[in-house]
C-alpha angles and dihedrals in degrees: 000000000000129000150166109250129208116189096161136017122260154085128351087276095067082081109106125173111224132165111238131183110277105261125234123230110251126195118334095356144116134217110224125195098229112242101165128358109197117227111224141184092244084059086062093048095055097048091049088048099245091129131030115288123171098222129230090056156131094258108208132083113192134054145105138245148142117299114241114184128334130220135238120313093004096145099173096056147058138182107286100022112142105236146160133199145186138209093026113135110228110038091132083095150114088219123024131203091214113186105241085234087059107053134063138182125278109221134229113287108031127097119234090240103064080033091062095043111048102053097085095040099035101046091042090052083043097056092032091064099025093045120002086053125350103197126203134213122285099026126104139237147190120221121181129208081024087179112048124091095291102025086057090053100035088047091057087047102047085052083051091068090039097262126162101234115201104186130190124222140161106229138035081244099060089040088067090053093050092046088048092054096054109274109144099206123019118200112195102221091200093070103041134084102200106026092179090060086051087060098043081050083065104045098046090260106297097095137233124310085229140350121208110218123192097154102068123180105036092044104035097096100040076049098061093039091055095061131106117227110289083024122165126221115195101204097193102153148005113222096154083044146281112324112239118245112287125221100236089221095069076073084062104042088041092065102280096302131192117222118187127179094196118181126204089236102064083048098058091046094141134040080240098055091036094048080046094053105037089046095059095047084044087044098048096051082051101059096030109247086118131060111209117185132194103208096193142341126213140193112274077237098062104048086128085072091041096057095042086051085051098047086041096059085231092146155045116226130014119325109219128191108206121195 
């Protein structure tokens, strides 16, 4: 089979394709002919060393593909079942070892590509408006990076519950898309001083009920800044970089403020949530009530230009590398 490698952390670069033998399904596990592998932020994070990454590795953890064969006591899944999975190191491969926990079926009706690509997105903008903050009708909310892979799809179901979206972007282009998937003001950060004022602007002064940041860094403060009393900021990325440590008392000062640092994987913690969660954002592409797009698809051989078009901001939707 063919993969990306990783033997040691650091830029794009540290990719390299290599052919490796074809691996065999243990306990409990499955072996997946790879259709699609997503390319995710966390995979950025990894290979930088943000994160922890047993080196040398596949890097990746979500995709789909064909089953080929299953190991011993896999019980959900047969040869030839259509699946997808997520947080499964490895996926940069032509064959993947996929943990039958892991993994669920994709239904009729749905290609393996979008399939391989939505789970992260979709089930983290699905936990991050049904549980991090759910929030009601009528409030307002800020969502940065409104059209990237998670800001397109939090943004439709946020307009789902009758909620007034602000996004952020950084072009005119990207502002269409963001209007088009349902924000209801845009606010371009790279033309603005004091983003946060921007926001209070909007709301009359008083602020947003929450602001979902994926961006980090650069956007902390301005978030902060952008909440109502008794505000809450779901910090779920860092795409511009780690955030620093925070003094909690800048919650209190800021109005009695909530900030919360959730993770997918703690939101997917049974087959049954995970079968639950998976199943709505599979079931909403199906029947239309949510616009998935796939921005760009690469060659499994040139993830290192993936993940510099993904670092860059260069697109809008979810980036794949297919084998």
């Amino acid at each position: 089979m063919h993969a990306i490698e990783i033997r040691e952390t650091g830029g794009p670069e540290v990719q390299r394709y290599v052919e490796r033998p074809d691996p065999e399904p243990g306990e409990g596990q499955i072996l997946v002919a790879l259709a699609a592998a997503g390319v995710n932020f966390i995979d950025l994070y990894r290979r930088e060393g943000r994160y922890p990454l047993p080196v040398p590795c596949v890097p990746g953890e979500e995709g789909s593909g064909v089953v080929l064969s299953t190991g011993p006591g896999v019980t959900r899944f047969k040869a030839g079942d259509r699946v997808a999975w997520t947080t499964v190191l490895g996926s940069y491969a032509s064959r993947v070892v996929v943990p039958e926990d892991k993994a669920i079926v994709v239904p009729d009706g749905l290609d393996l590509r979008t399939a391989g690509g939505v789970l992260v997105h979709g089930m983290t903008a699905h936990f991050l408006a049904h549980d991090s903050y759910p929030a009601r009708e009528g409030e307002t909310v800020l969502v940065h990076a409104a059209a990237g892979g998670v800001g397109l799809l939090l943004t439709q179901l946020l307009k789902r519950r009758g909620v007034r979206v602000i996004g952020t972007v950084s072009t005119e282009e990207k502002e269409k898309t963001a209007r088009a998937n349902g924000a209801d003001e845009v606010v371009r950060y790279t033309e603005t001083d004091d983003l946060a004022a921007e926001v209070r602007a909007l709301t009359g002064g008083e602020g947003v009920h929450a602001v979902y940041d994926g961006v980090g860094a650069a956007t902390f403060d301005a978030s902060l800044a952008s909440l109502r009393t008794r505000g809450t900021l779901v910090l779920f990325g860092g795409a511009s970089g780690a955030v620093p440590p925070v003094d909690v008392m800048r919650l209190l000062w800021g109005g009695s403020l909530t900030l919360t640092r959730p993770y997918l994987e703690h939101f997917r913690a049974t087959v049954e949530e995970f079968e639950w969660r998976a199943g709505e954002v599979f079931r909403g592409i199906l029947d239309g009530t949510l616009d998935f797009t796939v921005a760009g698809t690469y060659p499994l051989a040139e993830a290192a230009r993936a993940h510099t078009d993904l670092a860059a901001r260069r697109t809008s939707g979810k980036l794949l590398l297919v084998p």
